[in-house]
C-alpha positions as CSV (number, residue, x, y, z in Angstrom):
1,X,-0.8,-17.8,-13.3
2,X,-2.2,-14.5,-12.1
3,X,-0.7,-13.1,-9.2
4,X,-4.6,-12.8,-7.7
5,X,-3.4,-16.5,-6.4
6,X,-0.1,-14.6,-4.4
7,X,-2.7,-12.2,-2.6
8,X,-2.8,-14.1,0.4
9,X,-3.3,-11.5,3.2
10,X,-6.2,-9.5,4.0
11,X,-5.1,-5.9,4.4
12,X,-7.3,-1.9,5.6
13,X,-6.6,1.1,4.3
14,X,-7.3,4.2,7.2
15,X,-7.5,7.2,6.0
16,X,-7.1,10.6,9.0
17,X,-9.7,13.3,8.0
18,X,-9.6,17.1,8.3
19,X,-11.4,19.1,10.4
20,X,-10.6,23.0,11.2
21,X,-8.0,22.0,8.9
22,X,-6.3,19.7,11.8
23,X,-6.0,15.9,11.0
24,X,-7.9,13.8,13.1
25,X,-7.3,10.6,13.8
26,X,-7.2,7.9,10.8
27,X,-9.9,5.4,10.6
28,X,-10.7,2.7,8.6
29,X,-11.5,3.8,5.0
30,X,-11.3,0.5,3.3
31,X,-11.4,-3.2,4.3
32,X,-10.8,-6.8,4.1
33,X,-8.3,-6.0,0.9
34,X,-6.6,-8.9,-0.4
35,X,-3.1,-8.5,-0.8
36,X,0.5,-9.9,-1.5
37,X,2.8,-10.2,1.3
38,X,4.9,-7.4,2.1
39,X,8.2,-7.2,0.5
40,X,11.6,-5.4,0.7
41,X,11.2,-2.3,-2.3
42,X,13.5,-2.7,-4.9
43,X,16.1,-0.1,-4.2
44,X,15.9,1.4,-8.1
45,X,12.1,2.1,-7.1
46,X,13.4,4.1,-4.1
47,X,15.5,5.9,-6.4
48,X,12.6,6.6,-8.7
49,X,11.0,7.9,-5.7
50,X,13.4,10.2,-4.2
51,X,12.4,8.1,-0.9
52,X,15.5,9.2,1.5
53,X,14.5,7.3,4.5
54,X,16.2,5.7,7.7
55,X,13.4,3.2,7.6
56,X,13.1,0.2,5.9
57,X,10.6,0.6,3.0
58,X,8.2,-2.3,1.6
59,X,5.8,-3.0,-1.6
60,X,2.6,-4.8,-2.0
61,X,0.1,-5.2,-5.1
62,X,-4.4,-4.9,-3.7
63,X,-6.1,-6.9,-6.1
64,X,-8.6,-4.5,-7.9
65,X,-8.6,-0.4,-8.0
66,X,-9.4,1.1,-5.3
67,X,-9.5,4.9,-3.3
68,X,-6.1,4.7,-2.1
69,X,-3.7,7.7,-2.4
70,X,-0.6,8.5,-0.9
71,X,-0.7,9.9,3.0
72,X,-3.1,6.7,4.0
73,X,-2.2,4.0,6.3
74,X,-2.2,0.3,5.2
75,X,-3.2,-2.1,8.0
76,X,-2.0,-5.7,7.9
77,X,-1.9,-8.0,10.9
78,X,-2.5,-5.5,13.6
79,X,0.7,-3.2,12.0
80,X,-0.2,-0.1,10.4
81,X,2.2,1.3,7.6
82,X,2.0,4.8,6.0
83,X,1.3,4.7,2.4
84,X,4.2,6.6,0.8
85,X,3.4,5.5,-3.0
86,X,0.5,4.3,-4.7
87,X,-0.1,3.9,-8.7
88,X,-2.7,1.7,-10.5
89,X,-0.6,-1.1,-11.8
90,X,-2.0,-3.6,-15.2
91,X,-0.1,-6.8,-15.5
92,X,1.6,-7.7,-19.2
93,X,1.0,-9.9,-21.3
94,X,-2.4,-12.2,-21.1
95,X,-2.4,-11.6,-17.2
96,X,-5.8,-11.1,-16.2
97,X,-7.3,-8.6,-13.4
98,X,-6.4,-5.2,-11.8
99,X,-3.9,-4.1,-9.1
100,X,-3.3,-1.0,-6.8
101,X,1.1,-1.1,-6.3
102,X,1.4,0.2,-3.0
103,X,4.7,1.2,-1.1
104,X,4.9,1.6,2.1
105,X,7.5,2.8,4.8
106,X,7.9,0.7,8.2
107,X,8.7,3.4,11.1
108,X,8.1,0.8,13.7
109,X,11.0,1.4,16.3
């Protein structure tokens, strides 16, 4: 089984750009992703991280490798999340196909 089959929502990466060295407002940079659900972040990640935050923090795997870095926002069903960790990400093993591991911080209030 290759967890290609667990990508199962369709997700946009926006990404702000600079002008005068002031951020603008983020637009879409990359769309129509597929990726797993959003899930709690395993607290030893958060650890790894150094990610103090009050909010709740999630992970997801983007099938393929793609321009994503850290600072972007991931869109998924109209809720936009700011990318707070991104690493390319090789399953073991006889797994076949290429991931992006994304974490990202919910500061929905």
């Amino acid at each position: 089984m290759t967890l290609r089959r667990f990508a199962t929502v369709t997700a946009d990466v926006l990404r702000a750009t600079l002008t005068n060295g002031k951020r603008g407002a983020a637009t879409t940079h990359l769309s129509m992703l597929q990726a797993t659900p959003l899930q709690p972040a395993n607290p030893e990640l958060l650890l790894r991280m150094e990610l103090r935050t009050p909010h709740q923090v999630f992970e997801t795997y983007v099938v393929g490798h793609h321009d994503i870095v850290t600072g972007d926002m991931l869109s998924i069903a109209g809720v936009t999340y700011p990318i707070r960790g991104v690493a390319k990400w090789e399953p073991p093993g006889r797994a076949i196909g290429e991931f992006m591991h994304l974490v990202v911080e919910d500061v929905q209030l």
